[in-house]
Steps between C-alpha positions, in 0.01 A plus 500: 500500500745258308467210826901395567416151706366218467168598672294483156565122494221245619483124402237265619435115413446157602793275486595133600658573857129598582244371300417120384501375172109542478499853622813594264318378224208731536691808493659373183497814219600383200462652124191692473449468833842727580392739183148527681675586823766721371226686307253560803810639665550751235136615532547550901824704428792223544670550224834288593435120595653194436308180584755188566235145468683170543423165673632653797367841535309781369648834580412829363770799583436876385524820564299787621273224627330398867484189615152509497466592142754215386282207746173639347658482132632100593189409625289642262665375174609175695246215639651559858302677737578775753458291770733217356771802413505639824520157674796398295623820294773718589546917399846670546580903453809687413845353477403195642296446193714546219734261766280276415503515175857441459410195754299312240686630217818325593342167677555590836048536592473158286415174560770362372819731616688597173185449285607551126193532380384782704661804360361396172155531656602821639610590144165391320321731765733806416449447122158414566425895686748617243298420211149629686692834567503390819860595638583843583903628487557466917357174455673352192844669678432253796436238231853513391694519824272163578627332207838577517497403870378173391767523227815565735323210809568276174851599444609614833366193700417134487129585556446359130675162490414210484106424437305753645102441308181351583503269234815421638405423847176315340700255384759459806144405661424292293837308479447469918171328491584245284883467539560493140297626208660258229232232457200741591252581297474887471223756342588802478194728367601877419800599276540825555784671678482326854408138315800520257746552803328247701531203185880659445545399869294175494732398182826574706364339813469178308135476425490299136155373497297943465207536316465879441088685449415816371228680401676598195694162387708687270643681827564144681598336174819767481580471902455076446747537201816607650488176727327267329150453655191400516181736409150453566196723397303650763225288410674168675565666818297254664674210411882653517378553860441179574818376333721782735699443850579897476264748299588868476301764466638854370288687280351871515146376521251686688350200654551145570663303192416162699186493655289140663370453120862441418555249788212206364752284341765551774245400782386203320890384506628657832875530546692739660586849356626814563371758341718851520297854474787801344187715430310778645197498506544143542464279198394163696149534641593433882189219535743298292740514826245332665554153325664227708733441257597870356790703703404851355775746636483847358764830539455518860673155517804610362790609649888421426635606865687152518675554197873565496471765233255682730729486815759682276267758369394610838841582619475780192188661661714779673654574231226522278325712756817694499458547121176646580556741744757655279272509193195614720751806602593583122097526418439701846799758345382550160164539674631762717646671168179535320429798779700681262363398168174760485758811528676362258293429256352854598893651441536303175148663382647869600782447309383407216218763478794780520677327228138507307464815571826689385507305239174608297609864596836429313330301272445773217808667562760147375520296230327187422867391436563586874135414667656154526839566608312738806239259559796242567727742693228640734374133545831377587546852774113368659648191552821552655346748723213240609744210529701690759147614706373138491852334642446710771142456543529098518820522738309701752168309473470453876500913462191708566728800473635456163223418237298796672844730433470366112112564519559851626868566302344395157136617598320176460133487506469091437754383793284482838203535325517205345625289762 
């Protein structure tokens, strides 16, 4: 039977209000990792999934799925365990879990409140599912009604102004620990789309004296160019690192970019640094933390509560939530609706097989001049007389009455049967 709730919804995960940095970054699923997962899925019958990995959370929401199935998927294609999942995990069902969803999708579950980057991650993991075949109709329906809730709490509240990112907040950090960033020296290692942001906001916080460090120097040489800075190869990360007040970390790595190796020069010529962690897994091996002279904070550190632009986005949350609701209730109809759709589809098929039928027994008896002209005519007649039936079916959708009346009027045989 065509299900008209929300009751084939599950999503489970581990996200930042629950689980540390070191726990998050175990669960991490990431590239082949999520095509692994989404694969093994497929083979235990879960054929809709997406799988949302950030530095914050990894969440995996699907249908026609237990909880169980979706923890043992997690921890199986993950390096958490079952123990560390169900210590710090969380699993919702039903309406509460698409809920959530929308939650993340708009900023609302996030670290940051207003995160911008977060319905692009949500975005990456629907194209990502998309692209594995991964995304049935019911689900990719809910997909929409999530982004164009996120779409109207942009336009129809504040929730989006002002700076609302973790690179963002990563730098309002570091502008508090050392009062000014001007005449600091900054690394920044990782170019990619949380390490541009974070320079962009560096640059506009003042900081002149940046040396930027990528992997691929190309990549750092085109972020370094727009403001005129300095680039090292990844080669003289030791020394930059003794040179820096501030280093920054934000690459995709799948383990520690800075490790103790990295640290010789810098503990032969102790000053103070801070060194800031945007990546998960972490890209700073946490021994390095243990150095007298090394502040390492990492994602759990940051948080942009005292900021004015945050006291003004929270006053949007009920309207946000409001925006929800209201797009939560416009999925729950059109679920209720698809009751309808098998006897439909099974009138639509009944039609049409008349209209086959009389006309090959006509078919001899016309032209080929007119075989056209009929086949148009009679098509036109099967739709008009369908269009009317399926008005009616899809206003009384709440109906048990009136798509059995069809089914029995028109003599269906695919109707209940197929539901």
């Amino acid at each position: 039977m065509v299900n008209s709730t929300f009751d084939t919804f599950t999503v489970i995960g581990i996200n930042h209000w629950d689980a540390p940095v070191e726990i998050r970054e175990k669960f991490s699923v990431c590239g082949e990792k999520k095509r692994s997962l989404i694969e093994g899925a497929g083979r235990e019958g879960i054929e809709s999934l997406i799988v949302i990995s950030t530095c914050n959370r990894t969440e995996i929401i699907a249908r026609n799925a237990t909880p169980h199935e979706l923890i043992r998927l997690l921890t199986t294609y993950s390096d958490g365990s079952l123990d560390e999942f169900h210590k710090y995990g969380f699993e919702q069902e039903g309406r509460r879990a698409a809920e959530h969803l929308f939650k993340v999708a708009v900023g609302l579950d996030s670290q940051i409140l207003g995160d911008l980057q977060i319905i692009k991650q949500v975005k990456e993991g629907y194209e990502f599912s998309s692209r594995e075949d991964a995304v049935d109709g019911y689900l990719h329906r809910l997909m929409q009604h999530v982004f164009r809730a996120h779409k109207r709490s942009r336009n129809e509240t504040s929730l989006g102004h002002g700076a609302a990112t973790v690179a963002y907040a990563a730098v309002k950090f570091a502008n508090r620990t050392f009062d000014h960033l001007k005449n600091k020296n900054i690394l920044l290692v990782g170019t990619g789309k949380i390490g541009k942001v974070t320079c962009k906001n560096l640059v506009n916080m003042g900081a002149s004296r940046l040396t930027l460090i990528n992997r691929t120097r190309e990549r750092a040489e085109f972020v370094a160019g727009h403001y005129d800075l300095d680039v090292a190869d990844m080669s003289r990360l030791p020394e930059k690192i003794v040179e820096s007040d501030l280093v920054i970390v934000a690459t995709g790595a799948s383990e520690p970019v800075i490790r103790m190796e990295h640290m010789g020069p810098a503990r032969k010529n102790p000053h103070f640094k801070v060194m800031l962690d945007l990546s998960v897994p972490r890209n700073i091996d946490p021994a390095v933390g243990e150095l007298d002279f090394v502040d390492v904070a990492n994602m759990d550190t940051l948080s942009d509560v005292t900021d004015e632009a945050y006291r003004k986005r929270e006053k949007e949350v009920p309207k946000v939530k409001a925006i929800i609701g209201e797009e939560l209730d416009e999925y729950e109809r059109w679920l209720r609706e698809q009751r309808v759709v098998p006897t439909i589809k099974a009138l639509i098929d009944k039609l049409e097989g008349i209209r086959d039928e009389e006309l090959d027994f006509f078919r001899n008896k016309i032209s080929d001049e007119d075989q056209e002209k009929v086949e148009k005519l009679t098509r036109r007649i099967v739709n008009k007389i369908a269009a009317y039936s399926i008005e009616h079916l899809r206003d009384h959708h709440e109906s048990e009455d009136v798509p059995r009346v069809v089914e029995e009027m028109f003599k269906l045989n695919g109707g209940r049967e197929n539901e």
